[in-house]
C-alpha positions in Angstrom: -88.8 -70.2 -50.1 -90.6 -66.9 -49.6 -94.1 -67.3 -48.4 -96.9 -67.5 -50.5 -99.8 -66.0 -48.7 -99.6 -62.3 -47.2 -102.2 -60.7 -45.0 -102.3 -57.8 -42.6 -103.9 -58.2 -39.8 -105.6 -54.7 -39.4 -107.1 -54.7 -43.2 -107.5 -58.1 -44.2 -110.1 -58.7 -41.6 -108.2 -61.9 -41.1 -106.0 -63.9 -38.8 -103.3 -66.3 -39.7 -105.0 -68.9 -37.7 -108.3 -68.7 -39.6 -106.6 -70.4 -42.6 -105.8 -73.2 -41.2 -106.3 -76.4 -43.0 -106.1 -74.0 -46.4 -102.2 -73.2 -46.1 -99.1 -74.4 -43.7 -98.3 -72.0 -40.9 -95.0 -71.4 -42.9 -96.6 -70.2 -46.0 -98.2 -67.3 -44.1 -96.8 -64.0 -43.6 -98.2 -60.8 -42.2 -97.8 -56.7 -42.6 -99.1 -54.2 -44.9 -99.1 -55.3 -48.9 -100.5 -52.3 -49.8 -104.4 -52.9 -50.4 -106.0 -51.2 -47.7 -109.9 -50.7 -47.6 -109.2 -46.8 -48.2 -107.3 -48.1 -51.5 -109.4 -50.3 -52.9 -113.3 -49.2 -51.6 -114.3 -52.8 -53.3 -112.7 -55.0 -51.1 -115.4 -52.5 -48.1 -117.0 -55.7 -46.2 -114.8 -58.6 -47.8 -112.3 -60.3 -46.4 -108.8 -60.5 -48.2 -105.4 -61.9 -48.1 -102.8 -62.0 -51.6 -101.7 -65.1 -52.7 -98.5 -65.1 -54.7 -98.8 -61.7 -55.4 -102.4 -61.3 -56.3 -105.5 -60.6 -54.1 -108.2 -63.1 -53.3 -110.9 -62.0 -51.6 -114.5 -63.5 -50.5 -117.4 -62.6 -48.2 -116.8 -64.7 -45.1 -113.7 -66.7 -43.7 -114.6 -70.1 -44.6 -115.0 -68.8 -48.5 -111.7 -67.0 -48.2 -109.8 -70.2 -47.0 -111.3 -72.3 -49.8 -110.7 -69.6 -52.4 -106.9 -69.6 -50.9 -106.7 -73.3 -51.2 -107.9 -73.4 -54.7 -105.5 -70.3 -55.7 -102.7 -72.6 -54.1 -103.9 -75.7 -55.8 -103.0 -74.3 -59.7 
């Protein structure tokens, strides 16, 4: 089963570990998926990972991993 959340660790302005509790170690991946901040100015002070293959993004860490954990939940 291919993983369902993607973020890289230079862009996202996240680490795997910081979603802990939201999503199972095997469910995260990381490298590039192709939404850097110089590709996408609005994501500029977000944090950001993609969750079967669409972007979630919130204004702190603890937002993110509930956003992530809802996106997971539907």
């Amino acid at each position: 089963m291919a993983a369902q959340v993607r973020l890289c660790k230079k862009c996202s302005g996240i680490k795997a570990k910081d979603l802990k509790g939201a999503v199972g170690k095997e469910d995260v991946r990381c490298g590039c998926f192709g939404a850097c901040r110089k590709k996408r100015p609005e994501l500029k002070g977000r944090v950001y990972v993609r969750v079967r293959g669409g972007i979630v993004s919130a204004g702190s860490k603890k937002k993110l991993r509930r956003s992530v954990a809802e996106a997971l939940a539907e």
